[in-house]
N, C-alpha and C positions, 0 to 999 in steps of 0.2 A: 589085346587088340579089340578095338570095337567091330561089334558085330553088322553086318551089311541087310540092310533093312530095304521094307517097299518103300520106303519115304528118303533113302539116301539122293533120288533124284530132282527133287525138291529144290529151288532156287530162290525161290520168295517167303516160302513160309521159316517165319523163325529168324526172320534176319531184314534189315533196311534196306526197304527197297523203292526205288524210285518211282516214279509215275507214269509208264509208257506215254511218252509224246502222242502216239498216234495208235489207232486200233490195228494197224499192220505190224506194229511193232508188237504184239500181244504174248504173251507169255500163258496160254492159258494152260494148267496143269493138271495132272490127274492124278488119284492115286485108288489103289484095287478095291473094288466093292471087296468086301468083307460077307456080302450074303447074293452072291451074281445068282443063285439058282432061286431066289425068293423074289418076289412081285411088288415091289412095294413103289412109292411117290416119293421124291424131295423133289422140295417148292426151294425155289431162292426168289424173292420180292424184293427188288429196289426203287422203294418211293420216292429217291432226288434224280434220277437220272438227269444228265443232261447233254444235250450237242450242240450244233449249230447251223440255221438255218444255210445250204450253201449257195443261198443265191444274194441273199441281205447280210448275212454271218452274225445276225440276231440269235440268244441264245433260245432254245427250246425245251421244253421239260415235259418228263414222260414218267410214268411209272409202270414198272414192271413185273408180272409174276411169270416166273418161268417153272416148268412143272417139265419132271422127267423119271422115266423107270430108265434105270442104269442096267448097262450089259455088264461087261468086266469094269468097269472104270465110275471112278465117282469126279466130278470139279472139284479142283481143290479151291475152296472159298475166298482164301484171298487176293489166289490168281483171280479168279471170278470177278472181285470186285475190284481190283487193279484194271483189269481189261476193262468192267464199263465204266471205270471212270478215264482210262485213254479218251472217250466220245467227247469229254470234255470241251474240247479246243476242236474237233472235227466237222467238217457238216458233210450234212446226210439228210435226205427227204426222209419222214416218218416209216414209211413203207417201205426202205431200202434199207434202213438202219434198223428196224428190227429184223428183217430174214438176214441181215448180214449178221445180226448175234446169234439168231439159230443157227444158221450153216457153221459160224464159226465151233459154237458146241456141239454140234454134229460132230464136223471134222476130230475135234479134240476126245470126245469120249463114248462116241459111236455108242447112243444110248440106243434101245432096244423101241422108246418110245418120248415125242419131246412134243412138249405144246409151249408157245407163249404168246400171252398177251401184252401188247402195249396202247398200253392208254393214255394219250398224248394230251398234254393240257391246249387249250384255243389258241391258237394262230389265226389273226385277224377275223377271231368270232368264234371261230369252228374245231370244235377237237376232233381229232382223229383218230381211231380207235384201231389198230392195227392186230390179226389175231393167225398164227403157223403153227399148224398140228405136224407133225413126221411120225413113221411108225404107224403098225397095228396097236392101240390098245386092248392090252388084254380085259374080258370084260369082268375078272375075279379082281379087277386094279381097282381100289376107290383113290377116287380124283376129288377131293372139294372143290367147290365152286372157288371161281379165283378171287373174288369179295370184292371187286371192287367197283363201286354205283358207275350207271350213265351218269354223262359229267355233267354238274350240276352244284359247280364250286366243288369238285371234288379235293380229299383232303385226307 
């Protein structure tokens, strides 16, 4: 009899899985930090993001570092990037479409401490640089800078 595991609950990783239509359809998953009493960062960076404008439904591109100290639960990565790639076909204003990804990982893995950036390529001239901290940072936490220039053909 196989043995029942923290990952028995698991529905995307390891198997073919489709591409949520829509960010409410989101599957995002967790599975147990392995060191919940330790201080530490994971960054997840997605430099193709994309959505779409919902007033023109022109597509938009952003890139993102998200940075988070985990309580009990860590993202599981390919939920992660199944859910932002749902944004795909959705619009959403810059500033509403990023705190709708934090709140979303909020909700999903109740990290102890969550920041992201999003750094929106130009829309008629102008980028938009969207930035949500949640959480006390602890200040024994090292955070790297999230790397990535004022836009300037960023790349």
């Amino acid at each position: 009899m196989a043995k029942k595991t923290a990952y028995t609950n698991l529905t995307q990783l390891g198997a073919k899985t489709e591409l949520p239509s829509a960010p409410s359809v989101k599957t995002l998953e967790h599975v147990p930090n392995p060191h919940p009493r330790e201080n530490y960062t994971v960054r997840f960076t997605a430099p193709e993001f994309t959505c779409l404008c919902p007033v023109t439904g022109q597509p938009d591109f952003a890139h993102f570092v998200i940075d988070y100290l985990p309580g009990r639960w860590l993202v599981e990565s390919k939920s992660l990037k199944l859910y932002l790639h749902s944004y795909r076909n959705h619009g959403g204003f810059h500033e509403g479409t990023t705190l709708d990804i934090a709140k979303d990982l909020i909700a999903a893995i109740a990290p102890k401490w969550l920041r992201i950036g999003g750094y929106w390529y130009p829309r008629g001239g102008l980028p938009i640089d969207v930035f949500f901290e949640k959480g006390k940072r602890p200040a024994d936490l090292w955070v790297p800078e999230q790397g990535v220039a004022p836009y300037r053909g960023r790349g």
